[in-house]
LOBAGU-677134 format. One record per residue (C-alpha): residue number from 1; residue in three letters; z, x, y. Coordinates in Angstrom, 3 decimals, m for minus. Last residue first. Layout:
N
[NUM,'ala',[Z,X,Y]]
...
***
This chain:
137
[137,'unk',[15.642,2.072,7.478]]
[136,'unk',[19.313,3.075,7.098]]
[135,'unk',[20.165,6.203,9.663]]
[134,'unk',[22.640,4.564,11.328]]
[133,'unk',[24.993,3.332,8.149]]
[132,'unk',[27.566,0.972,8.249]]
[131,'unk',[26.470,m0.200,11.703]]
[130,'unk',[22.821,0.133,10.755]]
[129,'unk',[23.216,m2.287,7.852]]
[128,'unk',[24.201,m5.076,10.046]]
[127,'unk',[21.345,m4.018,12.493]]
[126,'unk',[18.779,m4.106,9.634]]
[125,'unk',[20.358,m7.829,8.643]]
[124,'unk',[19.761,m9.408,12.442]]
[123,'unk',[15.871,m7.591,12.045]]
[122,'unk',[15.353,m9.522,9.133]]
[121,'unk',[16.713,m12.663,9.628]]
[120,'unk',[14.294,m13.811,12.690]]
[119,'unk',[11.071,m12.139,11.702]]
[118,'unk',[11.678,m13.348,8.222]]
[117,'unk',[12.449,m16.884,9.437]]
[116,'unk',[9.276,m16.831,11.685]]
[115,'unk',[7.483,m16.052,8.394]]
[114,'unk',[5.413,m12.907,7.976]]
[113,'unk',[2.181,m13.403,6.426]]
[112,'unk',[0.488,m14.645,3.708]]
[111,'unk',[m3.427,m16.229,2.954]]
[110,'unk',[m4.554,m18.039,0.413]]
[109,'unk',[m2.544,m20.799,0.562]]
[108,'unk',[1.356,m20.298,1.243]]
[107,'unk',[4.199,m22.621,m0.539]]
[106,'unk',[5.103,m19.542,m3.206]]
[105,'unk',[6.077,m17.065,m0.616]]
[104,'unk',[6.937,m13.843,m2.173]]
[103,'unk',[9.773,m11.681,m1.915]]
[102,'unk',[10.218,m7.888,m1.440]]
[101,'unk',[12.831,m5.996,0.522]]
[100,'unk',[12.335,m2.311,1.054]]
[99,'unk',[15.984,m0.619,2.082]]
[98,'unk',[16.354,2.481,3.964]]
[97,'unk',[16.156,6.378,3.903]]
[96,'unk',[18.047,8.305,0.916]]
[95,'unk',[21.318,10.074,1.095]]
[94,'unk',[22.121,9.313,m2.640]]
[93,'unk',[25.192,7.418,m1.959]]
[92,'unk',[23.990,5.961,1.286]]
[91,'unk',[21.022,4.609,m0.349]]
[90,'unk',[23.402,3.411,m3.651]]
[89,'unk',[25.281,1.726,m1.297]]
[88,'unk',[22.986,m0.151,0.275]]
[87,'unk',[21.019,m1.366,m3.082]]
[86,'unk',[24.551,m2.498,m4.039]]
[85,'unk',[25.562,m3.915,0.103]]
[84,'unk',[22.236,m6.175,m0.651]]
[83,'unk',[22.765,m7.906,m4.169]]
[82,'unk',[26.503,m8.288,m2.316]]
[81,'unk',[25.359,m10.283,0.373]]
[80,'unk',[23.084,m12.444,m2.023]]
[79,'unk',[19.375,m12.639,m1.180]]
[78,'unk',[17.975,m15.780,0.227]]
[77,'unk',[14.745,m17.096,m0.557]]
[76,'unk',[13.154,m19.950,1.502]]
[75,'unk',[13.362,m23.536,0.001]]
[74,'unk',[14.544,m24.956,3.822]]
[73,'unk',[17.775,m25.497,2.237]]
[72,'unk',[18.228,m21.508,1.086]]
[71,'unk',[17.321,m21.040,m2.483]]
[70,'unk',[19.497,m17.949,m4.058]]
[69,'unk',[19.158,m14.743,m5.539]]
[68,'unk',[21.685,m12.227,m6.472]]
[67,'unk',[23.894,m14.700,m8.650]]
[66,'unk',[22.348,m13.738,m11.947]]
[65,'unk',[21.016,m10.612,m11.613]]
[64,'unk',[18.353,m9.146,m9.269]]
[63,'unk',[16.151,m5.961,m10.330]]
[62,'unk',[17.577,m2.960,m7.912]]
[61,'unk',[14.157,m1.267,m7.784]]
[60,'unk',[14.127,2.323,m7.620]]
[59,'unk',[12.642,5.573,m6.238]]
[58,'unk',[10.513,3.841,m4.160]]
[57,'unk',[8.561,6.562,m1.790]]
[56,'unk',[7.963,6.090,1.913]]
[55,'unk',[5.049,8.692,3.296]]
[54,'unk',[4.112,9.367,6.522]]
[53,'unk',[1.050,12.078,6.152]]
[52,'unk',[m0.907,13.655,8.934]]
[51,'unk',[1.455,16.426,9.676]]
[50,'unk',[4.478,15.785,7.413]]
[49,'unk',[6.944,13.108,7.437]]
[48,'unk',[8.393,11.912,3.631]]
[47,'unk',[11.000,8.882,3.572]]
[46,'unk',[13.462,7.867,0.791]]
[45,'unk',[13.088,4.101,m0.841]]
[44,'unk',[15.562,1.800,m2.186]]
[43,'unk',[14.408,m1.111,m3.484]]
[42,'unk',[15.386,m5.384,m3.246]]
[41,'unk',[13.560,m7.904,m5.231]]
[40,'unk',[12.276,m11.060,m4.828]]
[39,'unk',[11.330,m14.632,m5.781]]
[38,'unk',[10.373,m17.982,m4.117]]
[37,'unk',[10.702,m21.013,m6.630]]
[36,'unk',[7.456,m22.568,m8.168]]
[35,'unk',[7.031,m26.335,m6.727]]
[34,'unk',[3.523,m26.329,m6.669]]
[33,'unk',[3.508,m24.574,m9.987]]
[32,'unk',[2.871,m21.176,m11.624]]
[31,'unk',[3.014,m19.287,m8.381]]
[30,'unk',[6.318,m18.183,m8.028]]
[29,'unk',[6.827,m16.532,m11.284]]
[28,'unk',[4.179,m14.148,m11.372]]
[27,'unk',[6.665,m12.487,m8.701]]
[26,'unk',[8.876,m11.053,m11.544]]
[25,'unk',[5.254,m9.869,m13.061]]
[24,'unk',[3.811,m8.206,m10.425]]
[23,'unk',[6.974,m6.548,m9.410]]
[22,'unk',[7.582,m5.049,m12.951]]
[21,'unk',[3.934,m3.835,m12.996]]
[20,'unk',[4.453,m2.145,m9.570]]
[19,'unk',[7.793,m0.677,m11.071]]
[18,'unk',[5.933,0.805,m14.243]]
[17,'unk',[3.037,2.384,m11.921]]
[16,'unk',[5.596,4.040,m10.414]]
[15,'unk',[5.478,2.717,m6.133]]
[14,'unk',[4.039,5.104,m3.854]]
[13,'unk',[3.971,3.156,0.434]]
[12,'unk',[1.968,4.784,2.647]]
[11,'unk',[1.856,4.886,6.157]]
[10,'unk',[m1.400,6.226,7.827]]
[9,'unk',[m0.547,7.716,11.205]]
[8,'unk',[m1.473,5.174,14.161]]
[7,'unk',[1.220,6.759,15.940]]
[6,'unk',[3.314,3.786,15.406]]
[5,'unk',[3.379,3.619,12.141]]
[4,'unk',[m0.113,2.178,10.362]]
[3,'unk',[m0.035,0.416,7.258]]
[2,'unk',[m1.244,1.210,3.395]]
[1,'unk',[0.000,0.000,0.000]]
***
């Protein structure tokens, strides 16, 4: 997966082959119905700069439990404080960059993008996490 920082530097994103297939299928699950549930998963990734390369890599993928996941009351995904302060943890732990947060949205058409609630609740939980930890991306 490719985006653009700020620079306009290519941003990459390496995922193991055996975590992209994991992904695939855990999200496989939202779209088998109309009324499919929205899914996700939370990973830890570390951060390589270099002239003309900005790298994140995913080391791991905290695969949610019973209790990490729930369905907010406008059907959006909501993942469980304590699914998050794990993954957290084991960033700090293991000194490594920030959080990637992946979820699907099951009710969209052929085309996805962010959500106003994403752009809303996102940014509120990255400050949370950057007053336990400043560096957390």
């Amino acid at each position: 997966m490719t985006n653009r920082d700020d620079n306009h530097q290519p941003i990459d994103l390496r995922v193991t082959e055996r975590d992209w297939v994991g992904l695939r299928k855990l999200f496989s699950r939202s779209f088998r119905s109309p009324m499919a549930p929205e899914v996700g998963a939370i990973g830890v990734v570390s951060e390589v700069c270099a002239p003309g390369k900005h790298e994140f890599l995913l080391p791991k993928v905290f695969w949610p439990q019973d209790g990490d996941l729930k369905i907010g009351t406008n059907r959006s995904l909501i993942f469980d404080a304590s699914y998050v302060r794990r993954a957290h943890l084991f960033m700090r732990e293991h000194k490594l960059s920030g959080l990637a947060m992946f979820h699907t949205h099951p009710m969209s058409g052929a085309h996805v993008a962010f959500s106003p609630y994403d752009d809303q609740q996102e940014p509120a939980l990255l400050t949370n996490l950057r007053e336990l930890a400043p560096e957390t991306q």
